[in-house]
PLY file of the C-alpha trace (Angstrom):
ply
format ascii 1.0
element vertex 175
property float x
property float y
property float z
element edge 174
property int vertex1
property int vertex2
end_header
0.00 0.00 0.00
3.33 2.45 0.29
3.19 2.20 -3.25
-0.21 4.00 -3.64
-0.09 7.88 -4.23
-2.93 10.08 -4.21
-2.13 12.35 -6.71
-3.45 15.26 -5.47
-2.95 17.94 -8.32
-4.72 15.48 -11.08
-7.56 15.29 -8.11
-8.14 19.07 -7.86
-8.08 19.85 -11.68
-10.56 17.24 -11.96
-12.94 18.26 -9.39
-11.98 21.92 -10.96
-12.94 21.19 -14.61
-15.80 18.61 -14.27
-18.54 17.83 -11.68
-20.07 15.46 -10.19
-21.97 13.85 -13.24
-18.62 14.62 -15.42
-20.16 17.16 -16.78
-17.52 19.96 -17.71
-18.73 22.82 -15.20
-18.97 26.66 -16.41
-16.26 27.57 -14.49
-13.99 25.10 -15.88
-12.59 27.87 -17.65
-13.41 31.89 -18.29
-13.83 31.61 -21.67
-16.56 28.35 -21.71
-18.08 30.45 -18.50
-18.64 33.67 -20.95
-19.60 31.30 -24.32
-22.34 29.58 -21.68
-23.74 32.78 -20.65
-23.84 34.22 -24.38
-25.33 30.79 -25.24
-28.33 31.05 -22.34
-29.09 34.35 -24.05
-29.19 33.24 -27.70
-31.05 30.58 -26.94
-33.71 32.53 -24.91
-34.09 35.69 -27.63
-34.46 32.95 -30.11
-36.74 30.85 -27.82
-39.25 34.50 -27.43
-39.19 35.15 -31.11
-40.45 32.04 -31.83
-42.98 31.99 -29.15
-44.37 35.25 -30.56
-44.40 34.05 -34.26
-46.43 30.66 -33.45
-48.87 32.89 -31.30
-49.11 35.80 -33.09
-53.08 35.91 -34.42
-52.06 36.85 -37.88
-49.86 33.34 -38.21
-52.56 31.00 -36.59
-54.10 30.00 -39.91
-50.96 29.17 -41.64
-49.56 26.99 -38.73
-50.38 23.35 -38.59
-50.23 23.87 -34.38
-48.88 26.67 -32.54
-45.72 25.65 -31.80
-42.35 25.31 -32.64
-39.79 22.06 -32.90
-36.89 21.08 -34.43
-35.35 19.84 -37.60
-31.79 19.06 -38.32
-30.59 21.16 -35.44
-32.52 24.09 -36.12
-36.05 25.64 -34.89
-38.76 25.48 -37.05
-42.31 26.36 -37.22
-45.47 24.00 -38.53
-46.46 25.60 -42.01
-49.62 24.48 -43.61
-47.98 23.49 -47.39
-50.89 25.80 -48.61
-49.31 28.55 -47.12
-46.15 28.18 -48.44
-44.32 31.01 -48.87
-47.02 33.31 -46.95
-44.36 33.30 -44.19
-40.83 33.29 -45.55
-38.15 30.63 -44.45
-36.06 27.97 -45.32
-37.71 24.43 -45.44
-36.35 21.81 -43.47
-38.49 19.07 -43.68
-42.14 18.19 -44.57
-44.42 15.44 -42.95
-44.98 12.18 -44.18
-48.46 12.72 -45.65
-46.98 16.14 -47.23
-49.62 18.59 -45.68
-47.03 20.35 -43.26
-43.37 21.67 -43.92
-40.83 22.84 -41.22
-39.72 26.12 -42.53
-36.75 28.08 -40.44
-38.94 31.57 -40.75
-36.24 34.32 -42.39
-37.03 36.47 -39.08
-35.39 33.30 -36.96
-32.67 32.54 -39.32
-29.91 34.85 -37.83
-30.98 33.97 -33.96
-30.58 29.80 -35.22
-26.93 31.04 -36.91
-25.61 32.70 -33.31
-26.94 29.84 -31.42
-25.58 27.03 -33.46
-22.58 29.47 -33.37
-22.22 29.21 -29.49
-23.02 25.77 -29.35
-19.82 25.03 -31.56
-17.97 27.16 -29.91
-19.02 25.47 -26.51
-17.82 22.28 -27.79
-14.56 23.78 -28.88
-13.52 25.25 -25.75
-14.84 21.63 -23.69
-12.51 19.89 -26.24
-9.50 22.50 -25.38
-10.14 21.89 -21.62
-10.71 18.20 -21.45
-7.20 17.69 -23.78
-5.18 19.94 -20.78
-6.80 18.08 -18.31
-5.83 14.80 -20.30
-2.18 16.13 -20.42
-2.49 16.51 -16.77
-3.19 12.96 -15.71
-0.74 11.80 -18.44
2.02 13.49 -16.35
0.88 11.50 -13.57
-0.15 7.89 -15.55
2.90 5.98 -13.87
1.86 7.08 -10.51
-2.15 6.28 -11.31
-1.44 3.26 -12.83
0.79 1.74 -9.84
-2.13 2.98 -7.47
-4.65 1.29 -9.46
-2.43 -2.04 -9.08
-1.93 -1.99 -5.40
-5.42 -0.95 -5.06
-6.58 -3.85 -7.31
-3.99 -6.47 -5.67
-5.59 -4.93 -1.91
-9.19 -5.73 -3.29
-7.91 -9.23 -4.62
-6.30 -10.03 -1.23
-9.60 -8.80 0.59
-12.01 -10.94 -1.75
-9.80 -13.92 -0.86
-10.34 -13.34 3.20
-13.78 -13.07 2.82
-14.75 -16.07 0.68
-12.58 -17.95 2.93
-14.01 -16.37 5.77
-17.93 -17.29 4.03
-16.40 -20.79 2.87
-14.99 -21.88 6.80
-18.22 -20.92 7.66
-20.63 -23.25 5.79
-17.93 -26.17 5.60
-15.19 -25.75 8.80
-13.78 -28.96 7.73
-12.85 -28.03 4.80
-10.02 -25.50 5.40
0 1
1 2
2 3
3 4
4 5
5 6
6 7
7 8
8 9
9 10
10 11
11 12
12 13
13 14
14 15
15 16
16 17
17 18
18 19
19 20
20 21
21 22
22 23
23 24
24 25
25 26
26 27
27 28
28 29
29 30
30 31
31 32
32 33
33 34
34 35
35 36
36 37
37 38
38 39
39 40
40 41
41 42
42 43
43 44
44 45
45 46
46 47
47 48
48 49
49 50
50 51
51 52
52 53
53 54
54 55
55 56
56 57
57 58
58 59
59 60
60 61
61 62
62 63
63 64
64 65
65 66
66 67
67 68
68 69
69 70
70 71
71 72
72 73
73 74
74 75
75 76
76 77
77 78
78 79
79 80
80 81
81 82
82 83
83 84
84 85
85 86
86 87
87 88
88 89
89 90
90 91
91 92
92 93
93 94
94 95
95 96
96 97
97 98
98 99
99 100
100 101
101 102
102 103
103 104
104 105
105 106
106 107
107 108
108 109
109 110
110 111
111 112
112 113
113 114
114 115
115 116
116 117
117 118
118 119
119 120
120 121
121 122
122 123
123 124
124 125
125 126
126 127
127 128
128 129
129 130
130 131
131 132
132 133
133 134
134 135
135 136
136 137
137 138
138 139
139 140
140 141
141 142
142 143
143 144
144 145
145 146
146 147
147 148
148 149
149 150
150 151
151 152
152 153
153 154
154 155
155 156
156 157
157 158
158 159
159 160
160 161
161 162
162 163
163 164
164 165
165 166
166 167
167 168
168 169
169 170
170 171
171 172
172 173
173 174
């Protein structure tokens, strides 16, 4: 067990970068921290702009329901296929029978672009952090690595005790 180090520098930039469900937390870095916020607020502006399309009065008719979903990682809207073109947008997708298509309105398109935006950018900066914090236990594999043997020998040793322990106890004569 002398043998076993606790590495406690890999152990704080861990529990620094990700949390308890290894998620990579905001604070992780100041960048990801500012891209996170700026991501929250894209995603709400474009979130209330479509909420106010799908219930506006003047775009009930056209839309198949009032609401919004998504298509190929974008938001779109319901359109009656009548109504095409009565609210401009890029189409997405259609349904099955043909009746509806999932147009990207024009008015949305810009809000989708900064949040898609932000979203790689989020996944950027994760990917940055995550490689520094691999480089950081790399430093310290031979040191992990010979812990995680004397740890595994330890529970090897232990499992032996106790089915010898449960075995002398159902059949004495046998040990």
């Amino acid at each position: 067990i002398s043998e076993a180090e606790e590495c406690p520098q890999v152990q704080e930039q861990i529990a620094r970068v990700l949390d308890e469900n290894a998620v990579v937390k905001d604070s992780a870095s100041p960048q990801l921290a500012i891209i996170r916020r700026d991501l929250k607020a894209a995603f709400d502006r474009l979130q209330t702009k479509l909420q106010r399309m799908v219930t506006a009065a003047s775009n009930q008719p056209m839309l198949q329901e009032p609401l919004y979903t998504m298509r190929n990682g974008r938001y779109v809207i319901p359109l009656k296929a009548e109504h095409k073109g009565k609210i401009p947008g890029v189409v997405h997708d259609s349904s099955s029978s043909g009746a509806t298509l999932f147009i990207e309105p024009l008015e949305t398109l810009e809000l989708n672009n900064r949040w898609r935006e932000l979203q790689l950018d989020e996944e950027k900066e994760i990917r940055r952090i995550l490689l520094a914090l691999t480089e950081e236990v790399a430093r310290d594999s031979e040191r992990i690595v010979r812990t995680v043997e004397v740890l595994a020998y330890f529970d090897l040793v232990l499992a032996k005790a106790r089915f010898a322990d449960a075995l002398n106890a159902v059949e004495p004569e046998l040990l």
